[in-house]
C-alpha positions in Angstrom: 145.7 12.5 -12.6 147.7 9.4 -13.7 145.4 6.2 -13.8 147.9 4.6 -11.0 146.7 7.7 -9.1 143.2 7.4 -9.7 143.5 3.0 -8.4 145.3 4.2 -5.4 142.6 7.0 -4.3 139.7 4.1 -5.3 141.6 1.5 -3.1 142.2 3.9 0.1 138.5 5.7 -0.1 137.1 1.9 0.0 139.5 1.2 2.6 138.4 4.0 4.4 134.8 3.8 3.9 135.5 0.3 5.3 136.9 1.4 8.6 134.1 3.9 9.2 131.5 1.0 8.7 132.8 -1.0 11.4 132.9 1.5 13.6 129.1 2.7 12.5 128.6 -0.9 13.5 130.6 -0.9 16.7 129.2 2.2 17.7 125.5 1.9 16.9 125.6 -2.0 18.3 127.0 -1.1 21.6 125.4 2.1 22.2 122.1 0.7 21.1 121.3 -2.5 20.8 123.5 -3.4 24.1 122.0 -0.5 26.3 118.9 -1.8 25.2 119.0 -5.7 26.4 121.1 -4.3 29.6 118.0 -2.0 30.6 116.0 -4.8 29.7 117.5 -7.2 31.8 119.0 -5.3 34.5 117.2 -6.9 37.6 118.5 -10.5 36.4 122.2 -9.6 36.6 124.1 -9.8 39.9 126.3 -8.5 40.2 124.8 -5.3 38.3 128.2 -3.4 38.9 130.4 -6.2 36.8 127.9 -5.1 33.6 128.3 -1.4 34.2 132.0 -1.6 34.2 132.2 -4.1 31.3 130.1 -1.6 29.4 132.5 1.4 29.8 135.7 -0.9 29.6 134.5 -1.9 26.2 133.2 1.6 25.4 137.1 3.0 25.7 138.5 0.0 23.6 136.3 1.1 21.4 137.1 4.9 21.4 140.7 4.2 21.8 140.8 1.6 18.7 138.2 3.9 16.2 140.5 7.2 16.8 143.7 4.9 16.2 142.0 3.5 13.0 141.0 7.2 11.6 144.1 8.0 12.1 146.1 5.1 10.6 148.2 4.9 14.1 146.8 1.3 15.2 150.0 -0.7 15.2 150.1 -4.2 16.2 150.9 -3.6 20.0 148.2 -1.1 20.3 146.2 -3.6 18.5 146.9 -6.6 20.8 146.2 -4.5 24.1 143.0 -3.7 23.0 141.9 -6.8 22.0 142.6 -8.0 25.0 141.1 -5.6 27.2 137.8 -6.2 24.7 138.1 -10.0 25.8 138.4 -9.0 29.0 135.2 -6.8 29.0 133.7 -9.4 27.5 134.2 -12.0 30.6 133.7 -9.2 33.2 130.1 -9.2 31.6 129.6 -12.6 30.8 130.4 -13.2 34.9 127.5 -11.2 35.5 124.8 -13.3 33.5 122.1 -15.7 35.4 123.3 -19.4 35.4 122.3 -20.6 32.0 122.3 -17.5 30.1 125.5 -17.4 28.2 123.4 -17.6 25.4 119.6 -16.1 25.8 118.3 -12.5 25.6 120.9 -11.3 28.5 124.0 -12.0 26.9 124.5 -8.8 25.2 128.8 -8.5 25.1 129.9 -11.6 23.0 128.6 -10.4 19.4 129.9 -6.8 20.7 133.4 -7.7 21.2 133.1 -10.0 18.1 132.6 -6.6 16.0 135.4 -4.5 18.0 137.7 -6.8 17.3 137.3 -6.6 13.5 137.7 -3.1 13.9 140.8 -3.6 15.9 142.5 -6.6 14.3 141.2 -5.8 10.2 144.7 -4.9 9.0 146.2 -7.3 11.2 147.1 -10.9 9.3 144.2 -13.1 9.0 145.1 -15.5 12.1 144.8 -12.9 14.4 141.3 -12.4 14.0 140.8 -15.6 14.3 142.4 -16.6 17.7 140.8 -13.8 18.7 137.5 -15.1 17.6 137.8 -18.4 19.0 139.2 -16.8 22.4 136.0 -15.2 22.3 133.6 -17.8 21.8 135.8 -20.1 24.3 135.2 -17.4 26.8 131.4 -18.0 26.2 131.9 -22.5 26.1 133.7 -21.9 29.3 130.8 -20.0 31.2 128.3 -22.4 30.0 130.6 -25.6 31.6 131.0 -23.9 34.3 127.1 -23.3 35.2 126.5 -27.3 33.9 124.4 -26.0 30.8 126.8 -26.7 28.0 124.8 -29.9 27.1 124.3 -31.7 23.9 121.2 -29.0 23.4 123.6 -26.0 24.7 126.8 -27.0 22.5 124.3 -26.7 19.2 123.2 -23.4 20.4 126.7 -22.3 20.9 128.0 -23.7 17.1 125.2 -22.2 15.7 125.8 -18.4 17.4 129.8 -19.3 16.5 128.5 -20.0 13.1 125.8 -16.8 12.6 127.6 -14.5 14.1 131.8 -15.6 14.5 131.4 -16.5 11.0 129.8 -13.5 9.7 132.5 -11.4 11.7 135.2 -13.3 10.1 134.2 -13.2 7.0 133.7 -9.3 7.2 137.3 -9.1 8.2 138.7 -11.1 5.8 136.9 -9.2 2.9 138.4 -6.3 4.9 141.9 -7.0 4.9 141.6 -7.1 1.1 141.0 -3.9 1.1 143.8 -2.4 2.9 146.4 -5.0 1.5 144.8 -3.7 -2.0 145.2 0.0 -0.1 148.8 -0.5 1.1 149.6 -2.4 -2.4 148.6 0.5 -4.5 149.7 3.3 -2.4 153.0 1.4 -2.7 153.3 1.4 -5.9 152.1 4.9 -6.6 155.1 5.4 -4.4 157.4 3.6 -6.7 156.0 5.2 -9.6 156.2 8.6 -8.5 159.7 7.9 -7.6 160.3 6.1 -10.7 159.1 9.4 -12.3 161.6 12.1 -9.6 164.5 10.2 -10.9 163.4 10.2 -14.5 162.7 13.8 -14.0 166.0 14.7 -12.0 168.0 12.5 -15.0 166.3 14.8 -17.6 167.4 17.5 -15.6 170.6 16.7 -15.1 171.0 15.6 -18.9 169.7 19.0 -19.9 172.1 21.0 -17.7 175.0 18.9 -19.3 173.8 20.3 -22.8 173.8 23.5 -21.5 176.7 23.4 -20.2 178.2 21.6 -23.5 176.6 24.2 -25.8 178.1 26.8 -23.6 181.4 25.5 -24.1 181.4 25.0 -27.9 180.0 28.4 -28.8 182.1 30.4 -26.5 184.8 29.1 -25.2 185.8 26.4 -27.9 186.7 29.3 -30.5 188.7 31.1 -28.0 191.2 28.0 -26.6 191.3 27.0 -30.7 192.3 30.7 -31.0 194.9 30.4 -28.6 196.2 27.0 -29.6 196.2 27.8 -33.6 198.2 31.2 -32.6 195.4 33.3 -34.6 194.8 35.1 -30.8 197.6 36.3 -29.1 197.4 35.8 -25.1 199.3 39.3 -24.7 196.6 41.6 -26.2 194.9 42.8 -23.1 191.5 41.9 -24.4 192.2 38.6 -25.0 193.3 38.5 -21.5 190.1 39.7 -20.5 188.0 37.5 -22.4 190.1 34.7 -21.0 189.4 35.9 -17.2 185.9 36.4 -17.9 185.1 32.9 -19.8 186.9 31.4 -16.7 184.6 32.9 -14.3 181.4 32.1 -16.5 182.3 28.4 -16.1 183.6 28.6 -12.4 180.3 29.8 -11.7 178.2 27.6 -14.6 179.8 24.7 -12.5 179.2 26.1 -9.3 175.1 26.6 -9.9 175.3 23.1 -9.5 176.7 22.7 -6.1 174.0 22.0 -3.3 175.0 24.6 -0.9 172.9 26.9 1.9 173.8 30.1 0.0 174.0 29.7 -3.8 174.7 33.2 -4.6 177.1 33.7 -2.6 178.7 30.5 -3.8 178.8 31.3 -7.2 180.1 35.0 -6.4 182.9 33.3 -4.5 183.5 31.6 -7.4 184.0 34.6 -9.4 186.0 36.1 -7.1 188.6 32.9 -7.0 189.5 33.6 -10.6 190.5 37.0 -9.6 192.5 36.1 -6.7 194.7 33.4 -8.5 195.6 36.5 -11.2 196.8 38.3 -7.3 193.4 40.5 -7.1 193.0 41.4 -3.4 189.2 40.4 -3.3 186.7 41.1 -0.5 183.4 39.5 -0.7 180.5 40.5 1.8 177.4 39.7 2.4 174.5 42.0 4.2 170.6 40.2 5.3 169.6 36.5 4.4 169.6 35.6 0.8 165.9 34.3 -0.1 165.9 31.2 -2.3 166.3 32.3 -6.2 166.3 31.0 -9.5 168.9 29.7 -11.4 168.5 32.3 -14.3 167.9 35.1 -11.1 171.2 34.1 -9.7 173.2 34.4 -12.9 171.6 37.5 -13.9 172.6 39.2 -10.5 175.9 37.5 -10.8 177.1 38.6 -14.4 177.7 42.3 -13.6 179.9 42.0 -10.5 181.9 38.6 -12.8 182.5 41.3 -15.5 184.4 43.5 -13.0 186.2 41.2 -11.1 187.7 39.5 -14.5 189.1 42.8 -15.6 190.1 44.2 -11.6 193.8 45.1 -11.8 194.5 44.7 -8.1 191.4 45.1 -5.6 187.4 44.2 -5.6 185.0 45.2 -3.3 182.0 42.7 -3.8 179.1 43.3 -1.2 175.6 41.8 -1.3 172.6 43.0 0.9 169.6 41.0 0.8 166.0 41.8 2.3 162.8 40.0 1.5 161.7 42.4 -1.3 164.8 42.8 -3.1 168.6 41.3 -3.5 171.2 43.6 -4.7 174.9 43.0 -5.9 177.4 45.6 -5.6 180.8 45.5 -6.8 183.5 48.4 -6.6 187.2 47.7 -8.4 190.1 49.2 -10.3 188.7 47.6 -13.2 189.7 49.1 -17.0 186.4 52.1 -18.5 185.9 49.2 -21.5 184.4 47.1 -18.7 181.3 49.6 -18.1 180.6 49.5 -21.8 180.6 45.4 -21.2 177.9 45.9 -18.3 175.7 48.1 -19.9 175.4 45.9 -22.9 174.0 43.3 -20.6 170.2 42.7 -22.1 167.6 44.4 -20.7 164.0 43.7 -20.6 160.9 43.4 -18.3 161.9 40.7 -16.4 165.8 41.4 -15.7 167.4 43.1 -12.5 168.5 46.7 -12.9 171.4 47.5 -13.2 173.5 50.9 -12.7 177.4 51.3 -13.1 179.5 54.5 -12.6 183.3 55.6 -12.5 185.3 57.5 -11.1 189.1 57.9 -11.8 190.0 54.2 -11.9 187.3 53.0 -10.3 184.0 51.6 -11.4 181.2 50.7 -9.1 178.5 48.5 -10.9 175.1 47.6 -8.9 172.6 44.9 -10.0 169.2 44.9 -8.3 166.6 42.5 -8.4 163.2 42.0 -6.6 160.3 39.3 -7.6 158.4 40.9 -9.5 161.0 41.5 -11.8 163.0 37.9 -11.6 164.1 36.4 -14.8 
């Protein structure tokens, strides 16, 4: 693991770990602490049913906003309608409290929806939280005028429950979105480096296919078009005609591995089969059973057989592939000339090549090439 791995799996576990502590905090605050002073206090509230409701109402923003945040599917709308259904719990209990008791042992919601809306607003930017946070300790100054106690003693009280608890909340938040800016930040960039590192890796790629390709032609077909230019080979020697159809097939289908189609094989077999058909072989190319995805060295393995027939076919081809999912197999029938079988069976064999038969009869040969997994090159 890269080290630009290992800061983006620090940042999002402590991101993480943050979002499950708020909602241990939530949870445990609302389900405990406010059950607690509610059961306490339950003859002083009228009426009784406002607390109830306020209760559950802020129990589902809860539940609603903690699955969001596990899931990383809080977006800012969500966000916003939460908050202010929280807010609105929040007042709904508040108009239940005894006149004077915004702030006492009774008032159990305000530091509750403080807390749920950290959960609900941490990733959010930092003035959210804050707006929120003064709507909610307005909510609390407004009760108090209303019920005549927000006097000079009652406006202390209510900075110093702002400052202990509002503060405390925001702080938490703020320390927060660190985290998941950190989070997003190095996620982001783990991003960029890992696709920094595809296109390096598809570059390499590409650049090694282009030596391949490059070797290819300087070792094999190089010597044969300096043959035919110098006039050391003559182009009316029917092997040199044959070499010539079957080098242009190699690199109609070395070009054609390249091309991002839904059938490859069959691609680079109709490939083969074009430079037949522009020297007038009658060619007829079909194709049995879905194809499974195969390697490039698979694919031209299977493909070199039925290339060598159809480059020395004097008038028809019969190409035919059946597929399955244990095993691919290439068939190829043609008038082709008996040197051609000799060609074919000097194809290498080894452990992990396809099988390959050939036969012929009269003018015909037939040449099969079979491959299955557990033999793929």
């Amino acid at each position: 693991m890269s080290d630009g791995d290992g800061t983006r799996l620090i940042a999002v576990r402590y991101a993480r770990a943050f979002n499950l502590t708020v909602i241990g905090i939530v949870a445990v605050w609302h389900a405990g602490y406010d059950l607690v002073i509610i059961t306490r206090g339950w003859p002083m509230y009228d009426p009784a049913a406002a607390v109830v409701a306020a209760w559950l109402l802020l129990a589902a923003a809860q539940a609603a906003g903690a699955a969001l945040v596990l899931r990383s599917a809080l977006d800012a709308r969500a966000a916003r309608v939460l908050a202010a259904v929280t807010l609105a719990a929040g007042e709904l209990a508040a108009a239940a409290y005894p006149p004077g008791a915004a702030i006492s042992d009774l008032s159990w919601a305000s530091n509750t929806v403080g807390w749920t809306g950290v959960m609900l607003l941490v990733r959010r930017p930092f003035r959210e939280p804050v707006l929120f946070m003064l709507a909610n300790i307005g909510g609390t100054a407004a009760h108090m005028a209303f019920d005549g106690s927000l006097d000079h003693v009652g406006a202390t009280r209510l900075i110093t429950v702002a400052y202990t608890t509002a503060g405390v909340q925001l702080t938490f938040t703020w320390l927060g979105g660190r985290l998941h800016r950190a989070a997003r930040h190095a996620t982001e960039t783990a991003g960029q480096q890992a696709a920094s590192r595809a296109r390096a890796a598809a570059e390499e790629a590409v650049h090694a296919e282009r030596r391949r390709r490059y070797e290819y032609l300087r070792t094999r077909v190089r010597p044969l078009l300096h043959g035919l230019a110098t006039g050391r080979t003559d182009p009316g020697d029917d092997a040199v005609r044959r070499r010539v159809a079957i080098e242009a097939a190699r690199l109609r289908r070395l070009f054609a591995e390249t091309d991002d189609t839904p059938h490859p094989l069959l691609h680079e077999l109709r490939a083969c089969a074009d430079v037949a058909e522009r020297r007038g072989v009658a060619v007829t190319l079909l194709g049995y059973g879905v194809v499974p995805p195969l390697p490039t060295a698979a694919r031209r393995a299977l493909a070199e057989g039925p290339l060598l027939v159809l480059a020395a076919a004097a008038t028809r081809a019969r190409v035919t592939v059946v597929a399955g999912p244990g095993e691919v197999v290439v068939g190829v029938v043609a008038d082709a000339a008996a040197e051609v079988a000799a060609d074919v069976a000097a194809q290498p064999d080894g452990p992990s090549s396809p099988s390959v038969m050939h036969d012929r009869e009269e003018n015909r040969l037939w040449v099969e090439t079979r491959w299955s997994p557990g033999g793929s090159p």
